[in-house]
N, CA, C and O of each residue as an XYZ file, in Angstrom:
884
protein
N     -67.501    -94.826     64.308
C     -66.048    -95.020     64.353
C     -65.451    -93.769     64.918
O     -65.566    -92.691     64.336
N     -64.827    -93.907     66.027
C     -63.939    -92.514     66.522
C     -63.140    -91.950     65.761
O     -62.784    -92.575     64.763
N     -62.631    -90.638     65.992
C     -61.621    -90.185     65.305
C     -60.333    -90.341     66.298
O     -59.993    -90.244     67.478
N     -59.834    -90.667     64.926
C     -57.640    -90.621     65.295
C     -57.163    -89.738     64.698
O     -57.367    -89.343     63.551
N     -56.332    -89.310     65.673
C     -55.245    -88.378     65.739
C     -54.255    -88.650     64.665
O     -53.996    -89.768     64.220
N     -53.534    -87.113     64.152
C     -52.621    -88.086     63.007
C     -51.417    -88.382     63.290
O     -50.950    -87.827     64.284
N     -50.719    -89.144     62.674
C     -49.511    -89.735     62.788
C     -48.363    -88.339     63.346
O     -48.407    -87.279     62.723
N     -47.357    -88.510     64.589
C     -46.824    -87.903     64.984
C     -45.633    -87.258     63.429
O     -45.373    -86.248     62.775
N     -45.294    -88.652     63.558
C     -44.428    -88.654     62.346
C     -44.833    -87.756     60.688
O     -44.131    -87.053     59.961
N     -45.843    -88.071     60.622
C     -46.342    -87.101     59.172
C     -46.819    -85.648     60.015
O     -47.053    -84.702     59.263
N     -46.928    -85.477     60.994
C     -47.231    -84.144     61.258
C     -45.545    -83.572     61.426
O     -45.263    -82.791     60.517
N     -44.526    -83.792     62.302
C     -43.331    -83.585     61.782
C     -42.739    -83.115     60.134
O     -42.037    -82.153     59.823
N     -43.274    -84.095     59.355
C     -43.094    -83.932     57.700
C     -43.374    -82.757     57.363
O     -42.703    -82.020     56.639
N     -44.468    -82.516     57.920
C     -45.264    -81.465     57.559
C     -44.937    -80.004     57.573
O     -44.998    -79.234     56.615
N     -44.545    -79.713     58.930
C     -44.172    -79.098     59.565
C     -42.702    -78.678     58.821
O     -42.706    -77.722     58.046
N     -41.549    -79.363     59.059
C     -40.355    -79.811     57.996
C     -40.557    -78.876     56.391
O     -39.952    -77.899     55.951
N     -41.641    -79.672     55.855
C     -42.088    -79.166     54.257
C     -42.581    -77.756     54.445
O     -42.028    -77.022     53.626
N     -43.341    -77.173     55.153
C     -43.821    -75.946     55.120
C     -42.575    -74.708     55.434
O     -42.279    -73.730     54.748
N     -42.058    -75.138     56.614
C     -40.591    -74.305     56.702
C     -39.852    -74.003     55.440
O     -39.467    -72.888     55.086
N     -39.684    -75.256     54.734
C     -38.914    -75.263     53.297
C     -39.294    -74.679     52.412
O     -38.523    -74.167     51.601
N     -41.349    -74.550     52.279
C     -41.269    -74.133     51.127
C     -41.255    -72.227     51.718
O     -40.970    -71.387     50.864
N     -41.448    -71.949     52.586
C     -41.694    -70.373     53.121
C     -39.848    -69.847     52.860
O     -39.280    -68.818     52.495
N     -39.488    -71.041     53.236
C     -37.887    -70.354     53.207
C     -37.514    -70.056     51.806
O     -36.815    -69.084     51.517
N     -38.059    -71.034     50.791
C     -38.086    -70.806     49.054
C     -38.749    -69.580     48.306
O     -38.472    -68.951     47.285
N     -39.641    -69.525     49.162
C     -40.295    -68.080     48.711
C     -39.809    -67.178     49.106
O     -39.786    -66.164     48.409
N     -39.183    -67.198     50.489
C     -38.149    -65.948     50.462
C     -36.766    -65.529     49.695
O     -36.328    -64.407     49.441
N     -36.225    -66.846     49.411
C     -35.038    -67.005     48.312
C     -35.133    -66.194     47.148
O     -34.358    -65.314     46.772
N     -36.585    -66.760     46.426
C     -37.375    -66.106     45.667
C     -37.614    -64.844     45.083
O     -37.522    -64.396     43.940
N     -37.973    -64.358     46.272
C     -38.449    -62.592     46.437
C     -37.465    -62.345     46.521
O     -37.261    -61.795     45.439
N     -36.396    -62.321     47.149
C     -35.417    -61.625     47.579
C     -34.423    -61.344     46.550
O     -33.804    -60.284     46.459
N     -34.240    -62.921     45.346
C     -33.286    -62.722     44.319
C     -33.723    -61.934     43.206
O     -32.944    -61.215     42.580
N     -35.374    -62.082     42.840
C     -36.065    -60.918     42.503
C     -35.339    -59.246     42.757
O     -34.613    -58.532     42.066
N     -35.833    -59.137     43.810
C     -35.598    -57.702     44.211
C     -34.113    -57.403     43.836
O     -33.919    -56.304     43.317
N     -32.838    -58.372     44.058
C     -31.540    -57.921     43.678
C     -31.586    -57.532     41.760
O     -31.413    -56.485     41.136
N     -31.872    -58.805     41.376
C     -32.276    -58.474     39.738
C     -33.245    -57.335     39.280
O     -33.464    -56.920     38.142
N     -33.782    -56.934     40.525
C     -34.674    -55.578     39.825
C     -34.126    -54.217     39.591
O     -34.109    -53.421     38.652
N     -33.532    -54.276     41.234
C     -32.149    -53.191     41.576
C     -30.852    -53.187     40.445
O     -30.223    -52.204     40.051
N     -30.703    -54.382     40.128
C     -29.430    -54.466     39.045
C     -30.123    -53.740     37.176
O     -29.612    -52.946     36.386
N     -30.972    -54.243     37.154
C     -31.430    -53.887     35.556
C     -31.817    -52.296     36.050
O     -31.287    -51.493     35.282
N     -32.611    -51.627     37.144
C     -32.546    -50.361     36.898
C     -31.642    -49.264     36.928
O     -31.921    -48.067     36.998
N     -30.658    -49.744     36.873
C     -29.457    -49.268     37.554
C     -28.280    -48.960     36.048
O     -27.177    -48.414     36.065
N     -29.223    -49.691     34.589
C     -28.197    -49.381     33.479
C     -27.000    -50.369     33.545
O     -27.034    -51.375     34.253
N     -25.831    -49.992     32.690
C     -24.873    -50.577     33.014
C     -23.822    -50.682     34.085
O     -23.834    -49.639     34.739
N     -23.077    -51.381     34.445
C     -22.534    -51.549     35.582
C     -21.740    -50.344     35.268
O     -21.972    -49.773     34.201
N     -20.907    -49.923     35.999
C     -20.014    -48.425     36.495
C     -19.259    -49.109     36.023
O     -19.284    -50.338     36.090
N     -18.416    -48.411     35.435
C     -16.839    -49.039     35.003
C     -16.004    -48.585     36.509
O     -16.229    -47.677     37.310
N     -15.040    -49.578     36.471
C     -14.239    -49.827     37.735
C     -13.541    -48.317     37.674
O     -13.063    -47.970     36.594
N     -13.460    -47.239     39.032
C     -12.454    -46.167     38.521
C     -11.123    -46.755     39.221
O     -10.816    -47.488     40.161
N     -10.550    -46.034     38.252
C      -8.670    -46.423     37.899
C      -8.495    -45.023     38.641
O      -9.261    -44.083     38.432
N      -7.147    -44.950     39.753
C      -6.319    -43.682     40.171
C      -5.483    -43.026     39.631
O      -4.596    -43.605     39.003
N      -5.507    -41.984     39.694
C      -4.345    -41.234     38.561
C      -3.092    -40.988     39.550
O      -3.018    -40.606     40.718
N      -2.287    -41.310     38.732
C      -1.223    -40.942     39.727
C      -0.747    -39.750     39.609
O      -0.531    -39.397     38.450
N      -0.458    -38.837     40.628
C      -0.423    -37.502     40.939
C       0.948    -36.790     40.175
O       2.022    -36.933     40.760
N       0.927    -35.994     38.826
C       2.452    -35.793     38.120
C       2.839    -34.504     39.619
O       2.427    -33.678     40.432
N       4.330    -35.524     38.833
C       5.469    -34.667     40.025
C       5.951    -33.254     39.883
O       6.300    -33.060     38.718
N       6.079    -32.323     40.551
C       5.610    -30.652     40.638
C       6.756    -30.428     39.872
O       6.650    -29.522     39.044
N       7.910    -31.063     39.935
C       9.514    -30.688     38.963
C       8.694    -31.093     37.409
O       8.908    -30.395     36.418
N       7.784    -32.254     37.356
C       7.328    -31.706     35.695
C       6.503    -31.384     35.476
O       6.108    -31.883     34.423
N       5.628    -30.497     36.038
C       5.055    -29.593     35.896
C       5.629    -28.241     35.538
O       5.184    -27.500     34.661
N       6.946    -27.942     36.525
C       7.583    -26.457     36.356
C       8.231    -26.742     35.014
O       8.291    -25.769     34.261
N       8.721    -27.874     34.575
C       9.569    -28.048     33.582
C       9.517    -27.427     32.455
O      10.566    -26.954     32.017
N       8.298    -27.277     31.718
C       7.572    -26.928     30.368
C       7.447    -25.355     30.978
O       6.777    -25.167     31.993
N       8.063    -24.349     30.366
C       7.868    -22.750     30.262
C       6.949    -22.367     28.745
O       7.162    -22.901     27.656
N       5.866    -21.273     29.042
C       5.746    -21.437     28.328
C       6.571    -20.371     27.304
O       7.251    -19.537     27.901
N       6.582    -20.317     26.063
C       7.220    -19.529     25.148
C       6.756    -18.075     25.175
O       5.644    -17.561     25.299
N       8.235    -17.489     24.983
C       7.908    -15.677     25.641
C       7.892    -15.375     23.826
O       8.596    -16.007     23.039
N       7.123    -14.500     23.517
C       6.643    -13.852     22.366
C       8.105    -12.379     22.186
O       8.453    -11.775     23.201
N       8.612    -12.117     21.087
C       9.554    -11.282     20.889
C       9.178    -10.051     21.213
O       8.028     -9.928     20.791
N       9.582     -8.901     21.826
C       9.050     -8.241     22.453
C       9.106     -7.090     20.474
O       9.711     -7.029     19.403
N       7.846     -6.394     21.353
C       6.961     -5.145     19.680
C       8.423     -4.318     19.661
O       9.216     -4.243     20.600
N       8.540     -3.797     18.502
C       9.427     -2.726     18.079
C       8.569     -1.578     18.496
O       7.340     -1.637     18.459
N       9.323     -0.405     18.942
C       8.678      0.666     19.311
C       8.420      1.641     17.929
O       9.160      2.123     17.071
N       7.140      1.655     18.168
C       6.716      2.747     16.920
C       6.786      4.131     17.412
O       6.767      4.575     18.560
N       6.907      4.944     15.790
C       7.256      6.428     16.392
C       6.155      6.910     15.582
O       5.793      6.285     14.585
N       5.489      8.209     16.034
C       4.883      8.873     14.874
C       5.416     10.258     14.357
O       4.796     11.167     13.805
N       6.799     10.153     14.708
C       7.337     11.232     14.238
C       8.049     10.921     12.497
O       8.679      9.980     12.014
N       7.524     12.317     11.918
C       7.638     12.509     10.520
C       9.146     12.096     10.523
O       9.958     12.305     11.424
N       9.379     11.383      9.164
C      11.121     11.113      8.536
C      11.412     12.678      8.178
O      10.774     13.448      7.459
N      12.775     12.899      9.046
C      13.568     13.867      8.744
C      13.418     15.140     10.217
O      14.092     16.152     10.410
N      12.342     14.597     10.994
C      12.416     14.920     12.463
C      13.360     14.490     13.449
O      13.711     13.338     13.194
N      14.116     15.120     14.850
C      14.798     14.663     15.632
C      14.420     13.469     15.523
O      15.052     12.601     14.920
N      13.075     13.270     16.245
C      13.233     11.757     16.523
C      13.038     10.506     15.114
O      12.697      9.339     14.922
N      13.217     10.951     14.847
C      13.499     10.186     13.245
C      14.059     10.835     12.340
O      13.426     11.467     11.493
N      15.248     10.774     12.391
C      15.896     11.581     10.952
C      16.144     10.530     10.310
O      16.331      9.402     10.767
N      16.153     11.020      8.777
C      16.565     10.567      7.918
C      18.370      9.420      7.860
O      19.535      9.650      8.185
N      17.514      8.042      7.167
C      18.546      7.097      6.881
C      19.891      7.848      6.231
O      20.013      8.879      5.570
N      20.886      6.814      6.744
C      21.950      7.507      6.451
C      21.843      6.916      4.911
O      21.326      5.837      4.623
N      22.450      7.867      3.963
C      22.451      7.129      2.371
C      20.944      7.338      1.681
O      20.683      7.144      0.494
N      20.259      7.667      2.450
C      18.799      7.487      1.965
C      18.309      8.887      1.402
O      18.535      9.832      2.158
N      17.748      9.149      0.339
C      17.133     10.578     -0.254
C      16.090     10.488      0.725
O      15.620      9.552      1.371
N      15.793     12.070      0.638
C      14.392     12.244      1.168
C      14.344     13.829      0.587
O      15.228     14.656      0.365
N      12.997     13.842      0.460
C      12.053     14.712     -0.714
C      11.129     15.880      0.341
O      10.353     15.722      1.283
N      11.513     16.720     -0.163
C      10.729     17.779      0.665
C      10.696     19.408      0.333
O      11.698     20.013     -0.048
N       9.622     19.922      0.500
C       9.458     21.034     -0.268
C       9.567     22.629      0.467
O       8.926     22.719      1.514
N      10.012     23.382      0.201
C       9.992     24.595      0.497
C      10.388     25.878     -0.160
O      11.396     26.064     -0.841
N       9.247     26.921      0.208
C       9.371     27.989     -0.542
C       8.864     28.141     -1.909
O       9.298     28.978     -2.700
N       7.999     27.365     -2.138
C       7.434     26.791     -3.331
C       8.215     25.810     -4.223
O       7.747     25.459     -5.306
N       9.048     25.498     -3.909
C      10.167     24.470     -4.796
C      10.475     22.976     -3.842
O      10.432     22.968     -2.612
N      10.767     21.837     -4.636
C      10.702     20.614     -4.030
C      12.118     20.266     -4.344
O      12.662     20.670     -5.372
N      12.835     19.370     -3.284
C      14.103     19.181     -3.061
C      14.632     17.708     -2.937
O      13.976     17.130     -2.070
N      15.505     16.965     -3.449
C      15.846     16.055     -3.113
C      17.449     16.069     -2.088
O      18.443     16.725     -2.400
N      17.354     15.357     -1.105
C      18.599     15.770     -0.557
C      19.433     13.975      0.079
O      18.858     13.094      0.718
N      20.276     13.985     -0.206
C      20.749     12.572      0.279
C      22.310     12.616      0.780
O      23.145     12.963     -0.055
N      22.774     12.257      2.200
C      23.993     12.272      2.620
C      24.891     11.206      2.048
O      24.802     10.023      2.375
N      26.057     11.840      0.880
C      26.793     11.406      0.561
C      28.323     10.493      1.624
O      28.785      9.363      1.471
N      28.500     10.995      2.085
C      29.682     10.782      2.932
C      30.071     11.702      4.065
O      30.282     12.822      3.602
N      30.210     11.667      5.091
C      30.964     11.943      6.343
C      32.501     11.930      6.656
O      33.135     10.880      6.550
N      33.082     13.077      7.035
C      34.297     12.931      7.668
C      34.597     13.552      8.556
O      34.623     14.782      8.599
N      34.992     12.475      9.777
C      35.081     12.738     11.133
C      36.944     13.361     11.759
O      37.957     13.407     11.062
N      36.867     13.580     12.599
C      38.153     14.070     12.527
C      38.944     14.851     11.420
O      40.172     14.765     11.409
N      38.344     15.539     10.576
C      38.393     16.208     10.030
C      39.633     16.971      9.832
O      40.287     16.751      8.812
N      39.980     17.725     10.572
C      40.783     19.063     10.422
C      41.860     19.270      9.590
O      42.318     20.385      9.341
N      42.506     17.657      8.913
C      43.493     17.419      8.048
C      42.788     17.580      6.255
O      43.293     17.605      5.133
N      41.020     17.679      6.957
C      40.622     17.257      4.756
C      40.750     18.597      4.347
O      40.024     18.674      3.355
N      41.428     20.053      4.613
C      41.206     21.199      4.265
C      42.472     21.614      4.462
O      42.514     22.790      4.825
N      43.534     21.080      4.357
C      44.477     22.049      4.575
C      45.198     23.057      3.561
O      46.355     23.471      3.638
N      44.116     23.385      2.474
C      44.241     24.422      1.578
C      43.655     25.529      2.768
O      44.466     26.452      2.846
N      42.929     25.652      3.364
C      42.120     26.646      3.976
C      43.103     27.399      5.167
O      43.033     28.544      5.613
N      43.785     26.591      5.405
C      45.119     27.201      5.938
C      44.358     27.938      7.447
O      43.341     27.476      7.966
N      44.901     28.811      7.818
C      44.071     29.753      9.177
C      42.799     30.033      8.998
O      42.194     30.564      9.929
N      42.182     29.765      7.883
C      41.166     30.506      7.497
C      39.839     29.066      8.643
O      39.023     29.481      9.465
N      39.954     28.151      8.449
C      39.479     27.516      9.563
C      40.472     27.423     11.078
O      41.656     27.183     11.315
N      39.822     27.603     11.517
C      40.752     27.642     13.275
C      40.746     26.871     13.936
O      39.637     26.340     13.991
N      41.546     26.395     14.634
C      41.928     25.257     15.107
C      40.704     24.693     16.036
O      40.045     25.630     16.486
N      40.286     23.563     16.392
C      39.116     23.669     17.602
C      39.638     23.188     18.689
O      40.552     22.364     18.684
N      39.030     23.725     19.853
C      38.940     23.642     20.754
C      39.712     22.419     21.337
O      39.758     21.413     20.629
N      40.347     22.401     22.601
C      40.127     21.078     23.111
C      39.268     20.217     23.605
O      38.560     20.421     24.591
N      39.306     18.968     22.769
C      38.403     17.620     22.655
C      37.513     17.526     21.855
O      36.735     16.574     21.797
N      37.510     18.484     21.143
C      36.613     18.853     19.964
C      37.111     18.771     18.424
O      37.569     19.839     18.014
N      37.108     17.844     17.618
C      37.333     18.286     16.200
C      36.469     18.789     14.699
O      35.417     19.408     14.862
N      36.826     18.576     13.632
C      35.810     19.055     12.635
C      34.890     17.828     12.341
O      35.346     16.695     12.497
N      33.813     17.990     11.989
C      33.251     16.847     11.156
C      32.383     17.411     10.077
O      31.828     18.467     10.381
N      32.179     17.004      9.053
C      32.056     17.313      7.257
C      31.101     16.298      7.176
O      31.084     15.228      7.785
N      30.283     16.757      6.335
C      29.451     16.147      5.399
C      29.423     16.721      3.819
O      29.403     17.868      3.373
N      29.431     15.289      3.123
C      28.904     15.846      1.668
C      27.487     15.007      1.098
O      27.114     13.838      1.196
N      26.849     16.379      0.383
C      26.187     16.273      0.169
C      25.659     15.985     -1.450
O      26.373     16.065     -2.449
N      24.260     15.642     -1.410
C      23.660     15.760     -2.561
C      22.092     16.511     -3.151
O      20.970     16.145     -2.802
N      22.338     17.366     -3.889
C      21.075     18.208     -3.702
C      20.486     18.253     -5.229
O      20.958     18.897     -6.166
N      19.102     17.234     -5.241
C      18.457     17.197     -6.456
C      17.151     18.916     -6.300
O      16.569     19.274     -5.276
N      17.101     19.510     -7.524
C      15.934     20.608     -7.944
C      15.025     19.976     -8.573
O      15.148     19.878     -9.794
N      13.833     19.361     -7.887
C      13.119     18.792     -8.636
C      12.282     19.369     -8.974
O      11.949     19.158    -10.140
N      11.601     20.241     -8.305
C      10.643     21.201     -8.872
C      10.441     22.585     -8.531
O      10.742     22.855     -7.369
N       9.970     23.623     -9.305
C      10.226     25.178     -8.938
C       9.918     25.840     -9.795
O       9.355     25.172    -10.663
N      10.038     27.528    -10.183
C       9.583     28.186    -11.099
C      10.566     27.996    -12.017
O      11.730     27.896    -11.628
N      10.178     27.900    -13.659
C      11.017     27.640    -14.383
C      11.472     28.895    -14.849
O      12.329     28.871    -15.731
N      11.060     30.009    -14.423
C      11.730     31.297    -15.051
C      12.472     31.713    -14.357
O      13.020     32.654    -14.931
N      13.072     31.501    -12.859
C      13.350     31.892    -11.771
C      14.576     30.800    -11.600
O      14.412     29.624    -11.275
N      15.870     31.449    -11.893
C      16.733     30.545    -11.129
C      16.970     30.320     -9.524
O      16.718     31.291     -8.810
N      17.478     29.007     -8.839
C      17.661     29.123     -7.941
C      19.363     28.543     -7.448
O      20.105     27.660     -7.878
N      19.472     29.620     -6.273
C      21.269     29.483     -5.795
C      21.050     28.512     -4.402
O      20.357     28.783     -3.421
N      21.826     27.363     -4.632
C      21.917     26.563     -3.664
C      22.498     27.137     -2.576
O      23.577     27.716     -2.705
N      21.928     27.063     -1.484
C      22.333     27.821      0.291
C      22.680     26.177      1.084
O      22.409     24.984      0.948
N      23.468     27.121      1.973
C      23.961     26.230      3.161
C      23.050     25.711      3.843
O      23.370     25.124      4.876
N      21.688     25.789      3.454
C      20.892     25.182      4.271
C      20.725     25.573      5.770
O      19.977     24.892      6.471
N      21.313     26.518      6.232
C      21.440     26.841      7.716
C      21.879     25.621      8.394
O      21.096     25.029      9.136
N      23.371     25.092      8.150
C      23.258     23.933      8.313
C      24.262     23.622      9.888
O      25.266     24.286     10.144
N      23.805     22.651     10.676
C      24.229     22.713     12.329
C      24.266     21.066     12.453
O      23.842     20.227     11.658
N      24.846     20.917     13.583
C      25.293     19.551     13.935
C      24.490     19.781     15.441
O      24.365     20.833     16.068
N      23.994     18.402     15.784
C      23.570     18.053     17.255
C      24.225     16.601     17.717
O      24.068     15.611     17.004
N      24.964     16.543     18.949
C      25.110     15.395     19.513
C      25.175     15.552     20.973
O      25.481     16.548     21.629
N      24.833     14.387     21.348
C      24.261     14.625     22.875
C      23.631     15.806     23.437
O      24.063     16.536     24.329
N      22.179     15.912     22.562
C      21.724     16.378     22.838
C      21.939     17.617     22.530
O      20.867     18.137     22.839
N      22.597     18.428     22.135
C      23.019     19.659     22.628
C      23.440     20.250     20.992
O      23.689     19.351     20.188
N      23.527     21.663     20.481
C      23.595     22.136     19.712
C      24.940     22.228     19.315
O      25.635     22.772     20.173
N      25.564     21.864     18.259
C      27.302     22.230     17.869
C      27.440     22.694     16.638
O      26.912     22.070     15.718
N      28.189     23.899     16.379
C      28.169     24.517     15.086
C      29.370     25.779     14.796
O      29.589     26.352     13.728
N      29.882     25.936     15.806
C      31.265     26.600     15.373
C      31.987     25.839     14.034
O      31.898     24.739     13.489
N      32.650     26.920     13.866
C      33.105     28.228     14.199
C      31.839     28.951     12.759
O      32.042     30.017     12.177
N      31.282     28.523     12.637
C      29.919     29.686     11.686
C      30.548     29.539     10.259
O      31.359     28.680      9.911
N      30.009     30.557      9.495
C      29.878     30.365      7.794
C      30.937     31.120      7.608
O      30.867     31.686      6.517
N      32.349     31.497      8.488
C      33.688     31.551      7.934
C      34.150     30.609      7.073
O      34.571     30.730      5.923
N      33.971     29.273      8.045
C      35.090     28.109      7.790
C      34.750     27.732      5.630
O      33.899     28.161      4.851
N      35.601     27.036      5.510
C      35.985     26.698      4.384
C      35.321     25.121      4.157
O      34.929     24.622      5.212
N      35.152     24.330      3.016
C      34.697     23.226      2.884
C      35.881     22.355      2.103
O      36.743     22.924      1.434
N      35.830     21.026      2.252
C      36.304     20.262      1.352
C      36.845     20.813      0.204
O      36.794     22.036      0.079
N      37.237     20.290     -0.459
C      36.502     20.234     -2.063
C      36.627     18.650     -2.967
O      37.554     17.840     -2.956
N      35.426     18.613     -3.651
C      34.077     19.578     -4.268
C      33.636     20.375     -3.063
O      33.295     19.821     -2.019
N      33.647     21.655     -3.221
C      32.333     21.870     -2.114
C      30.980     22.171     -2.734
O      30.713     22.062     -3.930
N      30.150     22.571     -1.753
C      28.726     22.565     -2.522
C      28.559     24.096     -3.394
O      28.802     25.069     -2.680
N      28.357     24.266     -4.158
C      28.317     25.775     -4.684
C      27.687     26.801     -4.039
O      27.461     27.785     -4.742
N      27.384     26.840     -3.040
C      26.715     28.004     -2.033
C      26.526     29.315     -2.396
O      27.341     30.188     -2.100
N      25.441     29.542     -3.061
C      25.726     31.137     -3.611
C      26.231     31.431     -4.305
O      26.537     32.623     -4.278
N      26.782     30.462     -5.632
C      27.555     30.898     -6.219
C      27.108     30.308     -7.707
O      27.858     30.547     -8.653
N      25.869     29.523     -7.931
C      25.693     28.961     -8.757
C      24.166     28.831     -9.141
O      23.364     28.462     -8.283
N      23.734     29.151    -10.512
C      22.202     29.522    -10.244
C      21.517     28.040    -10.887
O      22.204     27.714    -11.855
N      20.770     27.384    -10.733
C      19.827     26.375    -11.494
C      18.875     26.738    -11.772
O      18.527     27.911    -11.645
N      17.801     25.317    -12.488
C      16.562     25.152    -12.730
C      16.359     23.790    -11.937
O      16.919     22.871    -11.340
N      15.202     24.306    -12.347
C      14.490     22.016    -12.235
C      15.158     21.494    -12.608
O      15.726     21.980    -13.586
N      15.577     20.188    -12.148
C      16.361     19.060    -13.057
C      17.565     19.232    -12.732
O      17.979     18.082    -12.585
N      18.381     19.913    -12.529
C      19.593     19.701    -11.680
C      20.133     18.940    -10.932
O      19.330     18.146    -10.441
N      21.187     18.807    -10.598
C      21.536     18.084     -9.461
C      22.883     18.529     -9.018
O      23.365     19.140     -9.972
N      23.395     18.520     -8.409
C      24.306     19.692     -7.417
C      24.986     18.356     -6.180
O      24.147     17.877     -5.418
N      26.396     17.867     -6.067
C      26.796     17.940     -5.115
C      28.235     18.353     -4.643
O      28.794     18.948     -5.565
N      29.055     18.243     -3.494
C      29.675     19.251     -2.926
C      29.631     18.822     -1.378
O      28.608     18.335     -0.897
N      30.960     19.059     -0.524
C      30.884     19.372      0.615
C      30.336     20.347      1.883
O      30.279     21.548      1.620
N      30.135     20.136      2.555
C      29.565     21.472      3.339
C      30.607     21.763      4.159
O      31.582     21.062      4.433
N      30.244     23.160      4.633
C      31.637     23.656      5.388
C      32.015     22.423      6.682
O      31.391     21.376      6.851
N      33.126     22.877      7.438
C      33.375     21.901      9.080
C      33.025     22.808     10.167
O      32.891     24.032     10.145
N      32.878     21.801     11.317
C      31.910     22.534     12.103
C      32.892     22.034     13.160
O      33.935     21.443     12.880
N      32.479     22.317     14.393
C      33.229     21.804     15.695
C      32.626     20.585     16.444
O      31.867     21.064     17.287
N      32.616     19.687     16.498
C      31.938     18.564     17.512
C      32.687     18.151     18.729
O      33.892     18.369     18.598
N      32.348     17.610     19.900
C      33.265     16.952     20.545
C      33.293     15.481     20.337
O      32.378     14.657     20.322
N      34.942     15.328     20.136
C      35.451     13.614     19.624
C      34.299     12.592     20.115
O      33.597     11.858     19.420
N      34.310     12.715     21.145
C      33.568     11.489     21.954
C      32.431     11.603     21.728
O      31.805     10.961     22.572
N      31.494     12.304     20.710
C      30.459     12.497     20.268
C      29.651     12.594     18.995
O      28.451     12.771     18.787
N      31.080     12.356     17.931
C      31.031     12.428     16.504
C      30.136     11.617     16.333
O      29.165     12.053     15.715
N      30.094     10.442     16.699
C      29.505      8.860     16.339
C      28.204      8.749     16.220
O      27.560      7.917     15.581
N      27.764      9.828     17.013
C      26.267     10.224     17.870
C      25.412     11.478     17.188
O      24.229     11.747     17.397
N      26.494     12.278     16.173
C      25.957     13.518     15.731
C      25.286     13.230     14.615
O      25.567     12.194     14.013
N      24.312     14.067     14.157
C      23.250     14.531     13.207
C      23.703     15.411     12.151
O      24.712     16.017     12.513
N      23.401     15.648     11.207
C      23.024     16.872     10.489
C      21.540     17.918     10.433
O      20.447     17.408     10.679
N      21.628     18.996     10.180
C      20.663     19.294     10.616
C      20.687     20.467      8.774
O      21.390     21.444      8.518
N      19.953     19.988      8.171
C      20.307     20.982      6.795
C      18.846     21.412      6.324
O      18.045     20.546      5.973
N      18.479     22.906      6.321
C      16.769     23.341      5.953
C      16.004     22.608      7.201
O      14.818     22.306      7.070
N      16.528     22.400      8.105
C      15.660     22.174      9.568
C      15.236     20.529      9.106
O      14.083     20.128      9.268
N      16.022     19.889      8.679
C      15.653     17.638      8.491
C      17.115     17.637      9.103
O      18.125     18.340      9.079
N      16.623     16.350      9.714
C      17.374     15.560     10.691
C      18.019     14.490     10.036
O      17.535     13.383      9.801
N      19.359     14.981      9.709
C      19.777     13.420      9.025
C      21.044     12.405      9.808
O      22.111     12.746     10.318
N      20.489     11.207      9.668
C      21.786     10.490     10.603
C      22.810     10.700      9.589
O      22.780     10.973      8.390
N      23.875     10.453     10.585
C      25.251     10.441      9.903
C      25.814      8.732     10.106
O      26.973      8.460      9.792
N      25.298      8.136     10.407
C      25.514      6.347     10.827
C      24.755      5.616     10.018
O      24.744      4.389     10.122
């Protein structure tokens, strides 16, 4: 029996089916490979969101907060130029072997009217210049107890603007009370106050002046 050829038609089929299934296997592989790429890859990225760019007016807007500026420290001793002694305030200090309390009672500026018992005996001042007074207070707190002591003027001088003022010298006359200057003896335990003599300042400078009593610096303000 010869051989026959096969049917045109089923070789077509054939042909047809094999295309289909090669094209399936590539479908295959290929959706593979996307699912392989996707699982090694973790979770998906979250979508990024844009920020919108803040506007430079609020940015400058917010300052930040300025800190109060330091108080200037001094290391100069209380009762030095540059720190004299509070006005009203004692301050304690020793010399000559004896310890002192001293505290500015009161001030008087323009002066030249609180003495007019003293008559010529204070002299008129200067022009632009008047008297200014202090009274004082002077505690003996400690010292030899066999040994009296006579309260002194303290060598006492005025400074304002800078500059030294102390006319007319240990002529002039004081208030009264005045301070007993030489004229009165203590112990320890005392306490002593009194005016000090007037001195010359210039007006426009009273406001500004010091005392200056046993070399301490005391405000007069």
């Amino acid at each position: 029996m010869s051989a026959r050829g096969d049917d045109p038609f089923v070789t077509r089929v054939k042909r047809v089916s094999a295309v289909l299934i090669v094209a399936f296997l590539v479908f295959v592989v290929v959706q593979q490979g996307r699912e392989s790429g996707s699982s090694t890859s973790g979770q998906p990225a979250a979508p990024t969101v844009a920020q919108k760019p803040v506007p430079a007016q609020q940015v400058q807007a917010q300052p930040q907060p300025t800190a109060p500026p330091a108080p200037i420290a001094t290391s100069a001793a209380v009762g030095a130029r540059q720190n004299p002694v509070p006005f009203g305030r004692e301050h304690t200090y020793a010399k000559d072997g004896r310890t002192f309390r001293i505290r500015v009672l009161e001030v008087a500026r323009n002066a030249r009217g609180q003495f007019p018992e003293a008559g010529p005996i204070n002299p008129r001042p200067p022009d632009g210049q008047d008297y200014i007074v202090a009274k004082i207070s002077v505690a003996y707190v400690d010292g030899p107890q066999d040994k009296p002591w006579k309260p002194s003027d303290g060598n006492q001088r005025y400074y304002a603007a800078n500059q030294l003022w102390g006319a007319p010298g240990i002529m002039t006359n004081a208030p009264r009370p005045s301070l007993p200057v030489n004229t009165q003896e203590v112990f320890p335990g005392a306490t002593l106050e009194g005016w000090l003599q007037g001195k010359h300042v210039p007006v426009d400078q009273m406001d500004g002046a010091m005392l200056v009593y046993d070399d301490v610096y005391f405000a007069l303000r």
